[in-house]
Backbone bond lengths (Angstrom), bond angles and torsions (degrees), N, CA, C in turn:
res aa  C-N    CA-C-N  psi(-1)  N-CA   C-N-CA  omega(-1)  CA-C   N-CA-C  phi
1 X - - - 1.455 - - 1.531 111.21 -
2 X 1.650 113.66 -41.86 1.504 99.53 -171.46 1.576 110.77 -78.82
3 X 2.020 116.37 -32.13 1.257 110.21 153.51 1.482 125.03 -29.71
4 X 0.671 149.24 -60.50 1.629 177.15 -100.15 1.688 107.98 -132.17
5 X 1.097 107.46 -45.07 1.284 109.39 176.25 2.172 112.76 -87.47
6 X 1.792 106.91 -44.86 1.150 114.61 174.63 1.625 110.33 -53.36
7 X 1.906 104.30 -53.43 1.664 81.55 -154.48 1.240 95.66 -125.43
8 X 1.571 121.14 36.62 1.655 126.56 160.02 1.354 93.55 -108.30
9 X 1.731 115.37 -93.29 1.842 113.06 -164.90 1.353 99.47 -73.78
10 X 1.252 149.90 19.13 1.445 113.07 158.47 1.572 111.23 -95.65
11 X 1.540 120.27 -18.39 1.339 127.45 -179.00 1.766 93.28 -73.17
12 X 1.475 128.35 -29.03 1.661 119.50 -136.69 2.066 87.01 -101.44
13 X 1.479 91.49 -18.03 1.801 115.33 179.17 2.205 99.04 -58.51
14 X 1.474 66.44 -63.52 1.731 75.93 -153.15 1.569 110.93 -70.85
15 X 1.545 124.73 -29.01 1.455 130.72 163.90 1.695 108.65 -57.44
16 X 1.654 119.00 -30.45 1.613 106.02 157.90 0.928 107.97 -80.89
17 X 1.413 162.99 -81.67 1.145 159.69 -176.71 1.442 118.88 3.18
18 X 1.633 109.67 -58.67 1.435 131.97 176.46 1.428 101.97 -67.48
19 X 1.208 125.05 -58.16 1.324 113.98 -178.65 1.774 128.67 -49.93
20 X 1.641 98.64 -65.25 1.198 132.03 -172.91 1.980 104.59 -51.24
21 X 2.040 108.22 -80.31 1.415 92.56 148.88 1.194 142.18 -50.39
22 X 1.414 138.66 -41.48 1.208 131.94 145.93 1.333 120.80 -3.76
23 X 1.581 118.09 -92.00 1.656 123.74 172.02 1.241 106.89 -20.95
24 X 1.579 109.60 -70.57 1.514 112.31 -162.99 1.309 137.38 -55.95
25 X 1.850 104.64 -44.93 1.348 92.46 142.75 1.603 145.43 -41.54
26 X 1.199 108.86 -49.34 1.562 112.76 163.21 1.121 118.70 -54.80
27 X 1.392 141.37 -43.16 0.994 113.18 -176.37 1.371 128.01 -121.54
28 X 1.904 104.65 33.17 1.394 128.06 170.87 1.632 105.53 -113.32
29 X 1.413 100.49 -42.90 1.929 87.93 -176.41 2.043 83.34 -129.96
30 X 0.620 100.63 119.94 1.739 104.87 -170.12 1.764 103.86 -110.17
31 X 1.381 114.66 -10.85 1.830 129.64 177.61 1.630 102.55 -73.94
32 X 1.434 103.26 -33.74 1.413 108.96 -171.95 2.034 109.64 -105.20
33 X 1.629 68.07 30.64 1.883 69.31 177.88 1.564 106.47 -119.03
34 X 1.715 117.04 80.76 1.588 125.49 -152.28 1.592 87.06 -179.06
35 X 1.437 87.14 175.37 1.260 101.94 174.21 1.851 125.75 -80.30
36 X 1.518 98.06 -30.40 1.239 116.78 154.72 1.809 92.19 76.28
37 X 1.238 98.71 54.58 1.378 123.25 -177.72 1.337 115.91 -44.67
38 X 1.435 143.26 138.08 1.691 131.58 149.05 1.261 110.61 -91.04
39 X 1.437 139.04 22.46 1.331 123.69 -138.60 1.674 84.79 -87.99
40 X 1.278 147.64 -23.37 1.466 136.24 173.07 1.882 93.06 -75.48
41 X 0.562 126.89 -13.28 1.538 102.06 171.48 1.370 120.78 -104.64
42 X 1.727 113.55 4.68 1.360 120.11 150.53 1.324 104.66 168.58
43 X 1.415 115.76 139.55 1.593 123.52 -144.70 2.120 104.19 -131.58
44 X 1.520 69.14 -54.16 2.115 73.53 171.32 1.948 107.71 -32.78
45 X 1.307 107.90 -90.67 1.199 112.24 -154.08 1.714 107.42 -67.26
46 X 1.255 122.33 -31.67 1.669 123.78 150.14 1.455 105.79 -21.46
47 X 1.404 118.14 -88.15 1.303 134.90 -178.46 1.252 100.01 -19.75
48 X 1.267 133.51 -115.11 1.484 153.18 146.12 2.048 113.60 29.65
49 X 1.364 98.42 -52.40 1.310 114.21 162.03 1.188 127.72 -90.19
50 X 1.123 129.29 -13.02 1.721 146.44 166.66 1.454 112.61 -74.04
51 X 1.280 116.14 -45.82 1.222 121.26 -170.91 1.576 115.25 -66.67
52 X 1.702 114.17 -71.95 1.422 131.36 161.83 1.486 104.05 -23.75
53 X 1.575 120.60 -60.79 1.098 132.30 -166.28 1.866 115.67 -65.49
54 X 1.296 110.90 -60.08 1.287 105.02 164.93 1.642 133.38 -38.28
55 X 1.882 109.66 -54.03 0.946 125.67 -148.66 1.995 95.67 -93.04
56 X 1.268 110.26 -14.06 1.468 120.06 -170.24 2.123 87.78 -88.54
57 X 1.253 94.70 -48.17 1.843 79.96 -157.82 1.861 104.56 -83.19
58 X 1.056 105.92 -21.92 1.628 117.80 173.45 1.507 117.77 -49.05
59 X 1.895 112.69 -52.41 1.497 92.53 161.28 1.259 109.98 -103.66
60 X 1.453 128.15 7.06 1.980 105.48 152.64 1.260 117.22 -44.99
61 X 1.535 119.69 -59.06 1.129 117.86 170.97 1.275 141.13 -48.30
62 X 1.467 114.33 -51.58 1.514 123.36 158.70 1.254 107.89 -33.89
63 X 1.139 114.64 -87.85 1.383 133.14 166.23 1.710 101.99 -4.53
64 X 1.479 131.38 -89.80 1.372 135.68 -174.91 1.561 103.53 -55.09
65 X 1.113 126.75 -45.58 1.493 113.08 163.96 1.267 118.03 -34.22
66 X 1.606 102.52 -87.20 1.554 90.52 171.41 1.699 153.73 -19.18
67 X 1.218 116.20 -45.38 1.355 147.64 -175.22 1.727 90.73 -89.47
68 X 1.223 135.64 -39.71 1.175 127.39 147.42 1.923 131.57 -36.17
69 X 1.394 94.81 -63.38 1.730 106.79 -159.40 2.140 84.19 -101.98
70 X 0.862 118.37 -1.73 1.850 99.46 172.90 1.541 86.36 -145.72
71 X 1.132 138.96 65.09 1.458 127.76 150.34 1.481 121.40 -40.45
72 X 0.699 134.77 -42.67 1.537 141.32 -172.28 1.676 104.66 -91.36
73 X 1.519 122.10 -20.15 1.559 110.55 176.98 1.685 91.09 -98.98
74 X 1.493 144.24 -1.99 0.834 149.83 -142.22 1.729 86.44 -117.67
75 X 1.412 137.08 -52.83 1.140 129.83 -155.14 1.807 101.34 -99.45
76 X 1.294 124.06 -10.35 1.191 122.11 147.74 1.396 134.03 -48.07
77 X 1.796 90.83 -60.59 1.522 94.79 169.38 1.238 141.07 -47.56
78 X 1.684 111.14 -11.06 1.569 127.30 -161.41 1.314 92.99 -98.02
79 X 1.394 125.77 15.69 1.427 98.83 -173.12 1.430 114.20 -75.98
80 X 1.327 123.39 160.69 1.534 119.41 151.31 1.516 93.76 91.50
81 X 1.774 85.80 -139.71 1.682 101.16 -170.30 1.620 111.62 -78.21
82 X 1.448 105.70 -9.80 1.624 110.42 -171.83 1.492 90.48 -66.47
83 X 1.124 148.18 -71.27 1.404 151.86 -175.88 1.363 110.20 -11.77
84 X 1.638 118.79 -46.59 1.239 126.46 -171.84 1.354 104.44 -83.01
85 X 1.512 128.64 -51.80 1.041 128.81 -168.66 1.961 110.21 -66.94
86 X 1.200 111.70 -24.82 1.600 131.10 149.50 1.716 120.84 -18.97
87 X 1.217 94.46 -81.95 1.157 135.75 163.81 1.784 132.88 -44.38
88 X 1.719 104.70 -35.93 1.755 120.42 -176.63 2.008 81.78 -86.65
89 X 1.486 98.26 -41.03 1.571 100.25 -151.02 1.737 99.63 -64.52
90 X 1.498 117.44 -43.93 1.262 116.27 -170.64 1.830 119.87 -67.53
91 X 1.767 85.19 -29.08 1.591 83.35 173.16 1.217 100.08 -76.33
92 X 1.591 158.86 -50.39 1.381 144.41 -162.35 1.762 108.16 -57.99
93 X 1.419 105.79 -46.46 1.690 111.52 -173.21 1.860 93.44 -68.48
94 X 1.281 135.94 -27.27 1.259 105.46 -172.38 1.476 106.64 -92.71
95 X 1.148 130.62 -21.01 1.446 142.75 145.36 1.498 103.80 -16.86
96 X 1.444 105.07 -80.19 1.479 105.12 -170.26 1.493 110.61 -73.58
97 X 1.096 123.45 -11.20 2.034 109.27 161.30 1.646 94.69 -72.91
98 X 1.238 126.85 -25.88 1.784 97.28 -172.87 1.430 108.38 -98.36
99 X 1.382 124.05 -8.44 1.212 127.26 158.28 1.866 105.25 -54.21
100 X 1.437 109.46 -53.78 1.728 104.99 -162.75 1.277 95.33 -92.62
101 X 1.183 149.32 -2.97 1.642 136.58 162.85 1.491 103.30 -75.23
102 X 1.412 106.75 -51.88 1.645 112.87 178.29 1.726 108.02 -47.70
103 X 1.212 94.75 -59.15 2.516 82.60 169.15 0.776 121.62 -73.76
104 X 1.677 125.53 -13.80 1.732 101.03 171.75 1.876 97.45 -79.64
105 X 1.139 109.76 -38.65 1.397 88.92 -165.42 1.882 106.51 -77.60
106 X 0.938 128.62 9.98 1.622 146.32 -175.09 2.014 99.71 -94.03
107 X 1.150 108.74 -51.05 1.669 134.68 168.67 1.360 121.82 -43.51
108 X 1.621 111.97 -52.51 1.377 133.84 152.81 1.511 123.05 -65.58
109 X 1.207 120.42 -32.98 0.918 110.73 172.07 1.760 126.34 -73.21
110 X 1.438 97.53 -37.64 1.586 105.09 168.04 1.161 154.26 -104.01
111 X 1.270 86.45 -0.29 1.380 118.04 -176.07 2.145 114.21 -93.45
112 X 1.619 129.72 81.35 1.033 103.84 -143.90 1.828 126.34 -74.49
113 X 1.527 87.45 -12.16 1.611 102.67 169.20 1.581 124.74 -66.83
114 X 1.261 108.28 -33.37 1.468 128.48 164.84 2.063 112.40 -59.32
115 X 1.506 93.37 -57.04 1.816 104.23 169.86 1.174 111.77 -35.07
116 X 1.331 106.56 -67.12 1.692 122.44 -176.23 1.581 113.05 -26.27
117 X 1.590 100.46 -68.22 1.383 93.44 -154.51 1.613 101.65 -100.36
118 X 1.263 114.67 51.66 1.461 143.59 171.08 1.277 138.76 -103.97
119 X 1.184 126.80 58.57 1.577 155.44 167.01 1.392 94.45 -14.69
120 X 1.645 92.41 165.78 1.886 105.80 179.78 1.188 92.39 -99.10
121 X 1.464 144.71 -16.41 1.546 131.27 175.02 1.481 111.92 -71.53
122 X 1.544 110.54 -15.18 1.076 114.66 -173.45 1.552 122.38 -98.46
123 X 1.088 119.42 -23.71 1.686 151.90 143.94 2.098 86.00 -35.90
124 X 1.252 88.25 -96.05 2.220 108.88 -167.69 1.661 95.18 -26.77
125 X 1.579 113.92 -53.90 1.556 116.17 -172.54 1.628 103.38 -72.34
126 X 1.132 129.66 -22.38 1.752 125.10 168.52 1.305 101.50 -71.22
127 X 1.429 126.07 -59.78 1.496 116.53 -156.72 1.315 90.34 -80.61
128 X 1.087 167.54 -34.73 1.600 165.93 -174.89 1.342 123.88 -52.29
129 X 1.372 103.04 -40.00 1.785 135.23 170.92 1.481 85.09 -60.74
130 X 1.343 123.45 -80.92 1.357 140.09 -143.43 1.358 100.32 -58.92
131 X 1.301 133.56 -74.55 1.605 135.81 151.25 1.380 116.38 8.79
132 X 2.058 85.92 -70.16 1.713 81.21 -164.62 2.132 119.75 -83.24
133 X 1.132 89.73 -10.02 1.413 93.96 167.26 1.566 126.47 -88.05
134 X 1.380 115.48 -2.83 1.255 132.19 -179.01 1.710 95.99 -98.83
135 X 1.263 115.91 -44.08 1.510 128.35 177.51 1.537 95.57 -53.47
136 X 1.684 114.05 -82.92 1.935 120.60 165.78 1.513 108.32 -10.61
137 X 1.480 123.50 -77.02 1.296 118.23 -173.82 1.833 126.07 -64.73
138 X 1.317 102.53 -22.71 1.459 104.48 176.94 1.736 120.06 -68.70
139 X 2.116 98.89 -29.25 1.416 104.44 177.12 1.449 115.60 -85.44
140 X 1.300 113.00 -22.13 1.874 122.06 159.18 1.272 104.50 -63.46
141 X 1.152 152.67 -55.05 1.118 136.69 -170.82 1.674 119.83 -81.59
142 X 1.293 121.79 -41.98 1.610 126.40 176.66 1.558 105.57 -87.06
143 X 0.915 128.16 -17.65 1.575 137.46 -164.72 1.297 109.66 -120.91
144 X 1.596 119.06 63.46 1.379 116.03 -161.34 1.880 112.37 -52.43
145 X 1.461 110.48 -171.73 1.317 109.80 174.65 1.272 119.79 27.75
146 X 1.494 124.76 60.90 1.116 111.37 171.99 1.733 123.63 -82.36
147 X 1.137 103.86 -17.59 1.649 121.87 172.46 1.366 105.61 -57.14
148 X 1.513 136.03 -27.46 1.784 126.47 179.85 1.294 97.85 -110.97
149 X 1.697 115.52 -32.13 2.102 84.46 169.18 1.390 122.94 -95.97
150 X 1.691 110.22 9.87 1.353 99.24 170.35 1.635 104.91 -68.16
151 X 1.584 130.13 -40.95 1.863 114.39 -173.50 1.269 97.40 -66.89
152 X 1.451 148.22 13.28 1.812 121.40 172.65 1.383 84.39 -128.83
153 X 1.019 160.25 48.78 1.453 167.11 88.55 1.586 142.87 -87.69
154 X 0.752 117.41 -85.51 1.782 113.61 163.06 1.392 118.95 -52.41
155 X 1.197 111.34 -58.68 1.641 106.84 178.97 1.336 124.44 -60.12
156 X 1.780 123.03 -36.55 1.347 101.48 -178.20 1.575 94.90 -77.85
157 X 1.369 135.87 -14.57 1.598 116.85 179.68 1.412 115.93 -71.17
158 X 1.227 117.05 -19.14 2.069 131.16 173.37 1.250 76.80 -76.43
159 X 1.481 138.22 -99.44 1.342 122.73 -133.46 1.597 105.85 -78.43
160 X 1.561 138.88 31.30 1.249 165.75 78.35 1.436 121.59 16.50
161 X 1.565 98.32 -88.03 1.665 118.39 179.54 1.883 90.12 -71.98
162 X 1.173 136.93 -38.68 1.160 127.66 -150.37 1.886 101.75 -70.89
163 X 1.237 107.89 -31.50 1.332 116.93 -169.02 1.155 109.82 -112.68
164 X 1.811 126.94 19.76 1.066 121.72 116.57 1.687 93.42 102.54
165 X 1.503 98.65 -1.10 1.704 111.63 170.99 1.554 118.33 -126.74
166 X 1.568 116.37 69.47 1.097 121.91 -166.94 1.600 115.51 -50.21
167 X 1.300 110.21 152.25 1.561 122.72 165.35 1.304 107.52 -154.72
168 X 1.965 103.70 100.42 1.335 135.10 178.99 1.442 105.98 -70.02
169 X 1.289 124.68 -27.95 1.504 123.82 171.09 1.504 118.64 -54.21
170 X 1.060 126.43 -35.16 1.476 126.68 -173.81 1.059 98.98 -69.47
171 X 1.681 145.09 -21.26 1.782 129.93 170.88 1.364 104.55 -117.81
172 X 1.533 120.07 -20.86 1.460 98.32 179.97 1.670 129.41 -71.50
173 X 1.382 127.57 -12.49 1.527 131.09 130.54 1.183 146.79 -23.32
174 X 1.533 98.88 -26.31 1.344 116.01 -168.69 1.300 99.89 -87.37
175 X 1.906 115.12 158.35 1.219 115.80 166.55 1.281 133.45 -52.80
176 X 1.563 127.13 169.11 1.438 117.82 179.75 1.543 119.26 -51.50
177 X 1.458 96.61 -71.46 1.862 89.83 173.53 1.455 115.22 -43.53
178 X 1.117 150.28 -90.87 1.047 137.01 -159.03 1.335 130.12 -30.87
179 X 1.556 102.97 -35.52 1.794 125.97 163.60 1.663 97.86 -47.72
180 X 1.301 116.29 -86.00 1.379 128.62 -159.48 1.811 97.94 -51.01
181 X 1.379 108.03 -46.56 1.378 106.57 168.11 2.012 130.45 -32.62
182 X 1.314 92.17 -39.91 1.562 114.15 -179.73 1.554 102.42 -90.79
183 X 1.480 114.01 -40.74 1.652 107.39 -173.45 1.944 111.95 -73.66
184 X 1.416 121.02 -29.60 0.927 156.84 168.34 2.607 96.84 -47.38
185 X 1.187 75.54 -66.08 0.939 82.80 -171.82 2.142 118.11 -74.39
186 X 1.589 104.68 -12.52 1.170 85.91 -179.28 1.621 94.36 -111.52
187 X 1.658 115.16 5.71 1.570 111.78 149.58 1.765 111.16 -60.98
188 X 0.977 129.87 -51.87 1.551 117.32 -161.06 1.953 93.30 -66.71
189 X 1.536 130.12 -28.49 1.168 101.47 174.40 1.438 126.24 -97.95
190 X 1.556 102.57 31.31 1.301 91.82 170.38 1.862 99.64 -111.16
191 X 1.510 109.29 4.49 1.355 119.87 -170.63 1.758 89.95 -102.05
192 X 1.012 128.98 16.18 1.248 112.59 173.73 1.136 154.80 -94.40
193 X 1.753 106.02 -19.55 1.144 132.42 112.34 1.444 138.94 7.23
194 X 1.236 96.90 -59.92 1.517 108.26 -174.02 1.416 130.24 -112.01
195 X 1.559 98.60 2.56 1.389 106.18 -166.71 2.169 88.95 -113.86
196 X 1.200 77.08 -171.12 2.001 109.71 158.64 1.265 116.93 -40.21
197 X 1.459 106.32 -45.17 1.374 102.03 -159.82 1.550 124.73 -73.70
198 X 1.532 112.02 3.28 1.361 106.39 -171.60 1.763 112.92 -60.36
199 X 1.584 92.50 -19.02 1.604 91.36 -165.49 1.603 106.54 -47.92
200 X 1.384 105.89 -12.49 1.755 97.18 -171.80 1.265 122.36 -77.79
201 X 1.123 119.46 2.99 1.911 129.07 176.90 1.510 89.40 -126.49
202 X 1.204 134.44 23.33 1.648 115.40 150.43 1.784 104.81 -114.88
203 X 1.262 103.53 145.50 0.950 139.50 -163.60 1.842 124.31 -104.67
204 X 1.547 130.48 72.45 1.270 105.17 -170.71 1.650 136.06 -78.10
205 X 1.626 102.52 58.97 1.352 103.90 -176.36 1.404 119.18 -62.72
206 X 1.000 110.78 -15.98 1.932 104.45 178.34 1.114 99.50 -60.54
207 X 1.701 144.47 -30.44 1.368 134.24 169.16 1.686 128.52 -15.62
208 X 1.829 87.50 -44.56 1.477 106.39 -166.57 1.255 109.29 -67.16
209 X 1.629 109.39 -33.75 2.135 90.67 -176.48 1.626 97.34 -139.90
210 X 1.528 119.98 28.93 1.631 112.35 136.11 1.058 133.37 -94.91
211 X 1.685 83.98 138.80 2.206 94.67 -170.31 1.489 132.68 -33.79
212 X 0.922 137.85 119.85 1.159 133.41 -154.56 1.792 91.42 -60.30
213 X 1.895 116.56 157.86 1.299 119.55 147.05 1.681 109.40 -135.81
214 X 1.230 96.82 147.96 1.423 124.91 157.31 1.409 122.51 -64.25
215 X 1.626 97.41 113.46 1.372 102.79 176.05 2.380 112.40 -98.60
216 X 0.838 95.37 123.90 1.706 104.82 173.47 1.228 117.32 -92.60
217 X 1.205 124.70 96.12 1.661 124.03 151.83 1.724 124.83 -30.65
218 X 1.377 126.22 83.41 1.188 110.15 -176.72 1.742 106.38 -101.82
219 X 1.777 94.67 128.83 1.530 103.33 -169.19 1.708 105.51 -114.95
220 X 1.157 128.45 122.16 1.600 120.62 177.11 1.587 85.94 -73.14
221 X 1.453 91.97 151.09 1.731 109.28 173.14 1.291 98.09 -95.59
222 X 1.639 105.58 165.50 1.738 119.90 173.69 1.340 129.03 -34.89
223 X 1.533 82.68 -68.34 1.867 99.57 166.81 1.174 117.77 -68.29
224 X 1.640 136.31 -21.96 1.153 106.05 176.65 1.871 122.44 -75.54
């Protein structure tokens, strides 16, 4: 029953949630459908934490996609020495997501113009990140090979819920961390909705055929 409830309706909870709020935000307050950037009210330590942060969770993800949608071209690839090199690579990329979660939430803290316009959803969505990527690196490191038992665990339970015929057995076996690892993780998408992160399903293609404009730096001089 509590299988059943953790990693059937709380995943089937939070994929409506995302959807359902999702829409609505967009197409009730649609200004707050961005990242809702401070980077003019401070850019240094952003930078610094943006970067690590982008470039660390971009191929985690890829990465678990993959091993998701080609399991079987995915557990080939591991043969041999690639397994290891798998493995050095995932611990460095999750390194650098807790390096760039650690400055944005380091940024907020000291920065007092940054504080300001810093919500408590936005606080829950910092420390949540941080958790679950600290959770990610704890099961890469104590939980060897996680790249060949993530396709006979997590993935057939995603493509599971995906087809609408769950099987909670494929993670509820698993150790605690790795559990909380997955529950962790289908909390931030039911937090997604409500946070920052929508900017990641918008798209700025109007780029492509609006007129370009000119932006001007206007600086008063000393003397004036």
């Amino acid at each position: 029953m509590i299988s059943q409830a953790l990693f059937v309706g709380f995943p089937y909870v939070a994929i409506v949630l995302a959807i359902v709020v999702g829409l609505y935000r967009y197409f009730d307050d649609r200004f707050t459908y961005s990242s809702l950037s401070t980077q003019f009210l401070e850019n240094r330590q952003l930078f610094w934490g943006s970067v690590p942060w982008h470039y660390g969770i971009t191929f985690i993800l890829l990465a678990h996609l993959l091993a998701w949608l080609f399991p079987s071209g995915w557990s080939a690839l591991l043969g041999g020495v690639r397994l290891y090199v798998l493995e050095i690579t995932g611990w460095g990329l999750a390194l650098m997501t807790i390096v760039g979660v650690v400055l944005f939430i380091w940024r907020r803290l000291v920065n007092a113009r940054v504080r300001v316009t810093t919500t408590w959803v936005d606080w829950l969505l910092l420390i949540t990140l941080f958790v679950q990527v600290v959770l990610g690196l704890w099961v890469a490191f104590f939980y060897r090979w996680g790249g060949a038992w993530y396709v006979d665990t997590a993935a057939p339970w995603l493509i599971s819920l995906l087809t609408l015929r769950p099987q909670p057995e494929y993670v509820a076996a698993l150790p605690l961390v790795p559990k909380l690892h997955i529950l962790v993780g289908v909390f931030v998408i039911a937090l997604f909705p409500f946070t920052r992160l929508v900017h990641l399903v918008t798209f700025p293609i109007t780029y492509l055929w609006r007129p370009y404009q000119v932006v001007v730096w206007y600086r008063r001089t000393r003397q004036a």
